[in-house]
N, C-alpha and C positions, 0 to 999 in steps of 0.2 A: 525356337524359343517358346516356352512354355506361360500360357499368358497369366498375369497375377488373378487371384480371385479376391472381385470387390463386394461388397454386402453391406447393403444401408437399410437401414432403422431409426424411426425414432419412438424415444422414452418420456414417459412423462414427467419430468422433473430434473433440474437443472444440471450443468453442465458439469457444474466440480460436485454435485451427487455420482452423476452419472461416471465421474473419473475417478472419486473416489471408491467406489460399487466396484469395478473395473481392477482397482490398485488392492488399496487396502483391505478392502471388504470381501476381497477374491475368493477366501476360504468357505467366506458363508454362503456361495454360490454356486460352487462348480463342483459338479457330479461324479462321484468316482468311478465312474464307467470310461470316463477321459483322464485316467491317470497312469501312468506306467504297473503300478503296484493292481489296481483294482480293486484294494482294499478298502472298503467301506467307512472307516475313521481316521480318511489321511488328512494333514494340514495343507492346505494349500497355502501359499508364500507369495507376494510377488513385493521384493522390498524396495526400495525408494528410493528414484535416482537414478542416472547411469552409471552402468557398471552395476547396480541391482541384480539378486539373483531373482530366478521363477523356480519353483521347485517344490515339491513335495515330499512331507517326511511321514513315516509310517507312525503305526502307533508302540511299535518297538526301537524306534530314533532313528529306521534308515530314510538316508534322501537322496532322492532321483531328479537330478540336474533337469528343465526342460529348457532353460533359457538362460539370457542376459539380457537387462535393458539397456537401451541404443538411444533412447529419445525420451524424455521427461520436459514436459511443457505441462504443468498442470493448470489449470483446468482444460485446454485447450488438446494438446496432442500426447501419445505416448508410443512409442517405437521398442521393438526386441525382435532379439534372434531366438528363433523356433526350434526346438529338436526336441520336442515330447517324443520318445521313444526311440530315438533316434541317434549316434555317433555326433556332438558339437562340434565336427569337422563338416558337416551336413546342414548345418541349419539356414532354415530359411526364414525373409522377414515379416512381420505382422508391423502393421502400422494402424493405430487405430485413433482417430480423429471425432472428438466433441465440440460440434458444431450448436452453439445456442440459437435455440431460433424463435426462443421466450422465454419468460422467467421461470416458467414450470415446464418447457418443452427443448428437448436435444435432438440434434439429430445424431447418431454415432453411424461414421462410416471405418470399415476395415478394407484394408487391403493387406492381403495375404498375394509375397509377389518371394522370388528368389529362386523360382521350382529347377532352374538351371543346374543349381548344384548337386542335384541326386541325379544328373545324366541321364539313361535310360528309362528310369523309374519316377521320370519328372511324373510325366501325365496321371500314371499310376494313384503319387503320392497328392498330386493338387484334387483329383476328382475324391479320395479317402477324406482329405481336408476341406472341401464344399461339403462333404454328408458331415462330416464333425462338426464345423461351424453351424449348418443349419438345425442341428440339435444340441451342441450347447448354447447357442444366444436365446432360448428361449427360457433356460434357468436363468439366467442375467435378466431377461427382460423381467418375467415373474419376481425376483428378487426386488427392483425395482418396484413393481406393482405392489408387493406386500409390504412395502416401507422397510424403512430404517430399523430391523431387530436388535 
């Protein structure tokens, strides 16, 4: 078994900012080097609820499925199934938790866990995903830091 990868942080500013930054705000942050297309003015998506899609659409209307949401607790937690690039008979789960730990301070922890279902190519695909994670949370963090655009 391939062990989930966890990752804590915290952000300066509250917790349903920090879920909403995360949810809604998704597009104004995330880097198109982390998208299937690579295309430089893709939308990014993550809509609202379970059963929500995650996804990104180009700037000619095509869109590349990355996910489903699993878990909707806002402000508090949010849960999906992962397969940016990947077969959604393959996906694995992100679970990402907004912990208040003051008015202006979260902590967000992720845990990225499920690596069982890509088989051989567990280890492979969670070490590709610790380098992914460690460079997009730093566009989320930034995002936060420049405020609310």
């Amino acid at each position: 078994m391939t062990s989930p990868l966890r990752i804590t942080f915290d952000v300066a500013c509250s917790a349903e900012h920090a879920f909403t930054m995360w949810t809604s705000r998704i597009g104004t942050w995330w880097p198109s080097d982390h998208s299937v297309s690579g295309e430089d003015d893709i939308l990014v998506v993550l809509e609202s609820g379970v059963g929500g899609r995650i996804f990104e659409r180009t700037h000619t209307g095509i869109e590349h499925d990355w996910g489903v949401v699993t878990v909707w607790e806002p402000p508090k937690r949010l849960g999906y199934l992962w397969h940016l690039g990947r077969d959604s008979d393959s996906a694995t789960e992100v679970e990402v938790r907004f912990v208040r730990r003051g008015p202006q301070n979260t902590r967000v922890e992720v845990e990225h866990r499920g690596w069982e279902q890509l088989g051989q190519m567990a280890d492979t695909w969670r070490d590709r995903n610790r380098i992914g994670w460690e460079s997009l949370l730093s566009h989320f963090v930034a995002a936060i830091q420049k405020g609310d655009a």
